[in-house]
SEDREN-946413 format. One line per field, with one value per residue (C-alpha): residue in three letters; x, y, z; residue number from 1. Coordinates in Angstrom, 1 decimal. Example, Ala and Ser with C-alpha at 12.3 -4.5 7.8 and 13.67 -1.06 7.14 Angstrom:
BEGIN
aa: (ALA|SER)
u: (12.3|13.7)
v: (-4.5|-1.1)
w: (7.8|7.1)
i: (1|2)
This chain:
BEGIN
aa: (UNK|UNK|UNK|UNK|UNK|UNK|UNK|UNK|UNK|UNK|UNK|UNK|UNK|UNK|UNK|UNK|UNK|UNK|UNK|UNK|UNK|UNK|UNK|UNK|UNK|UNK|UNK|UNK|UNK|UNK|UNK|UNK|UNK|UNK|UNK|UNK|UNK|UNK|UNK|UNK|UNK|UNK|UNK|UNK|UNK|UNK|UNK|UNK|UNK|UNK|UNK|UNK|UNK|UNK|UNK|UNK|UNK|UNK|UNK|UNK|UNK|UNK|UNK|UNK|UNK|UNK|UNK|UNK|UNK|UNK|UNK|UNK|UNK|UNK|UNK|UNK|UNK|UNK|UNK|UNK|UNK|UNK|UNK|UNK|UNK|UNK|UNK|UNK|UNK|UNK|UNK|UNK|UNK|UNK|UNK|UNK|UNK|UNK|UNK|UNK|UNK|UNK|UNK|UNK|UNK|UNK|UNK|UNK|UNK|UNK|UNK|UNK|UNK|UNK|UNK|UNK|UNK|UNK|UNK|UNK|UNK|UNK|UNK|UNK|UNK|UNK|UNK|UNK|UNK|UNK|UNK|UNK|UNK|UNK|UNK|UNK|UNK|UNK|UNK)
u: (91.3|91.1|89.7|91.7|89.4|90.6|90.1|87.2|85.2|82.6|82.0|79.8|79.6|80.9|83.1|81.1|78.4|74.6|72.4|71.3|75.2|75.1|72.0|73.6|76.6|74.3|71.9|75.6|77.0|73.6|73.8|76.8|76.0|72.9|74.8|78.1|76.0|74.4|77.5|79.4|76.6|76.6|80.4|80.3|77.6|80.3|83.1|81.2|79.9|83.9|84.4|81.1|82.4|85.9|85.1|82.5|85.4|87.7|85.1|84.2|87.9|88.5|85.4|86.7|90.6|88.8|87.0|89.5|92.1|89.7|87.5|84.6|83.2|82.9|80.3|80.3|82.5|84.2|85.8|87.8|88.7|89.9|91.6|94.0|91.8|90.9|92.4|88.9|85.7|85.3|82.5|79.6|79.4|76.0|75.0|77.7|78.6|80.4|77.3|74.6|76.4|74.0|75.3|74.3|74.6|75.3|73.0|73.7|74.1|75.9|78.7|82.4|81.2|77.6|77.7|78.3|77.0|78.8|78.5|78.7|78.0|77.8|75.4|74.9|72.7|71.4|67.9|68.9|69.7|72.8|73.4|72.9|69.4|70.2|69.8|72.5|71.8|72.0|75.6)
v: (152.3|154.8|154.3|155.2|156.6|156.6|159.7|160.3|157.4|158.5|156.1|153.2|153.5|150.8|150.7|149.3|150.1|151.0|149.1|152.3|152.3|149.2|149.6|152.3|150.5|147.1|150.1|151.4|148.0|146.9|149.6|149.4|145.6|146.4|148.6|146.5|143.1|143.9|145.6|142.0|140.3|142.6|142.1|138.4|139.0|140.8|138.6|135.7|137.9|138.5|134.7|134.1|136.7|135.0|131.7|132.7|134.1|131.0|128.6|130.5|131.3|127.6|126.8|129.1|127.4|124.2|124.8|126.3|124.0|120.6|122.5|121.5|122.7|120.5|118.3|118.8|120.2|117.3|117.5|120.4|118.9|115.3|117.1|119.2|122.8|122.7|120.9|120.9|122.6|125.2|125.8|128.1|130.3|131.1|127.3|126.4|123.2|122.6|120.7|123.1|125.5|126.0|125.1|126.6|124.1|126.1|126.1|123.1|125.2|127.8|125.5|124.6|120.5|120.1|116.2|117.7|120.7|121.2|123.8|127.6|129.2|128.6|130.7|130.2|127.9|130.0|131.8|134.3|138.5|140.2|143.6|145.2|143.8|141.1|137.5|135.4|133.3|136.2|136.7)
w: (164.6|161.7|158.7|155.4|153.0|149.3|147.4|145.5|147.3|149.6|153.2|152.1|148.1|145.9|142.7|139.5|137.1|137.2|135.1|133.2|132.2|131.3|129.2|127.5|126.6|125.1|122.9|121.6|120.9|119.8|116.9|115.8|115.0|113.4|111.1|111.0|109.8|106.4|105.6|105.7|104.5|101.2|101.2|101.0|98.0|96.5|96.7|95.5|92.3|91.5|91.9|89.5|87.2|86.9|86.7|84.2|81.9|82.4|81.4|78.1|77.2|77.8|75.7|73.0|73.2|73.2|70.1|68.0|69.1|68.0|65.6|67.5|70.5|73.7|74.4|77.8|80.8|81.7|77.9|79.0|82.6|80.4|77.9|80.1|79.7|83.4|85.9|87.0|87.2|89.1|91.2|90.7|94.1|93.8|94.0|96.2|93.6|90.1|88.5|88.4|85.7|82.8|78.9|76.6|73.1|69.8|66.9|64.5|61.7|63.3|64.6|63.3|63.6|62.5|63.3|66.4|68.3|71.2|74.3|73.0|76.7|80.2|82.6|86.4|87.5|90.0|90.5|92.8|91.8|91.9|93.6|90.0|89.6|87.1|87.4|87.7|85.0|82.5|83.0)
i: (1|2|3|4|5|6|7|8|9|10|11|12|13|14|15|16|17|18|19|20|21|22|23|24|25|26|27|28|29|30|31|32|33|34|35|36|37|38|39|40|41|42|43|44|45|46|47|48|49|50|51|52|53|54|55|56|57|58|59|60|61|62|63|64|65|66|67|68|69|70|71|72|73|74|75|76|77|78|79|80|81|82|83|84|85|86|87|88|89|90|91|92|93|94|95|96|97|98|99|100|101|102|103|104|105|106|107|108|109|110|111|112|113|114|115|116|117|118|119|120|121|122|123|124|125|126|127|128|129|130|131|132|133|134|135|136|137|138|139)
């Protein structure tokens, strides 16, 4: 009985890989992971510094609006969820929760009320540095 023999295949070899192709392969994927990684690690960083950096403004616009509309400044951040500013507080993604944001109270003198100094600023609460080198809390 004859044997066919397909083209290109030699009598007795078989079809598949070697392991040093296969090693190649892992080193290439290996690389391009090692590469691919920090890149999305530095985009996340990124994303939740725009998200910092525009919650940031709506809380201090919204402390702003709060104060000129009552002609004193809020005495806490729930004042601007309860009196329709927010719907609610938004979260600080560096901390990962909406508690941890840092008020800053204005000076007694210096404010509109002076029975009653309310918040002036709001910071992170975060210890952690941004890309740029500065700590969160300074923004």
């Amino acid at each position: 009985m004859a044997r066919r023999i397909r083209s290109g295949e030699a009598e007795g070899t078989r079809r598949g890989f070697t392991l040093i192709e296969l090693m190649i392969v892992m080193t290439i994927v290996t690389i391009l992971v090692s590469i691919a990684v920090p890149l999305y690690q530095r985009s996340i960083i990124r994303a939740k510094e725009s998200v910092l950096k525009s919650n940031l403004f709506t809380l201090r616009t919204m402390i702003d609006e709060y104060t000129i509309d009552k002609q004193k400044a809020p005495q806490s951040l729930e004042d601007l969820v309860r009196e329709g500013y927010l719907r609610q507080i938004p979260v600080d993604p560096m901390t990962g929760s909406n508690t941890t944001w840092r008020v800053i109270m204005e000076d007694a003198t210096a404010s509109a009320n002076q029975a009653e100094p309310g918040i002036f600023d709001v910071r992170s609460g975060s210890d952690k540095i941004s890309l740029d080198g500065t700590p969160y809390s300074e923004w």
